[in-house]
C-alpha angles and dihedrals in degrees: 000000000000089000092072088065086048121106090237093059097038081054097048087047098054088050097053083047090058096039098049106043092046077054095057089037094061086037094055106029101035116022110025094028103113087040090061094045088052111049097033093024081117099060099037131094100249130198103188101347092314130111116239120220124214090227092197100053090038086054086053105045088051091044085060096055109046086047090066092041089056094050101041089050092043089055088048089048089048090054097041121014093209130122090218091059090049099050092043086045087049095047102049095048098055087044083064104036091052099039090047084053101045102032088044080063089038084058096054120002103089114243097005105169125255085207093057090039091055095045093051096050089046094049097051083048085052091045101044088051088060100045081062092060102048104036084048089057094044097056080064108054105031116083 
């Protein structure tokens, strides 16, 4: 666990901060937008029909996440210096990450939607597995 102490690994996690965080802005803010509004409208806090983000709250969130995905794929990585280790690794942890999220609000907000509920999941998949490829090829090429 020392190389996560390492400049190399404090490098590698900064940039999956950035990275992930500019992939769920554009996820959230640009191409999902209207579908959020319209499914969880109901729940946001809206200015002229739009939901309003507490930017703050929402980096560090993300922050946190990706955090754990760069160290959970490190570790695999470490074990095993495969891409396919560090996309499986990556895969299975935003599944989790995102399923534990979204069916923790299936379980108690009333009519929370299933919709809502599947996207999300498929999008921290999506964004897990690509936390392994490019954190893989960054152990590469960061020194």
């Amino acid at each position: 666990m020392k190389f996560l102490l390492t400049t190399p690994f404090l490098k590698i996690w900064l940039i999956t901060v950035v990275i992930f965080i500019v992939l769920d802005m554009l996820w959230l803010g640009v191409f999902s937008k209207g579908f959020y509004n319209k499914h969880l409208g109901y729940l946001a806090n809206k200015k002229n029909d739009s939901i309003v983000f507490n930017l703050p709250v929402g980096i560090v969130t993300q922050a946190i996440i990706a955090t754990g995905l760069a160290i959970l794929i490190s570790l695999g990585i470490q074990v095993e210096n495969t891409l396919l280790t560090a996309v499986l690794v990556g895969a299975i942890s935003g599944f989790v990450i995102y399923a534990t999220y979204d069916l923790t609000n299936q379980s108690f907000i009333k009519d929370w939607p299933w919709m809502i509920t599947i996207i999300d999941i498929c999008w921290g998949t999506f964004q897990g597995t690509a936390a392994g490829f490019y954190i893989w090829w960054l152990w590469s090429v960061v020194k």
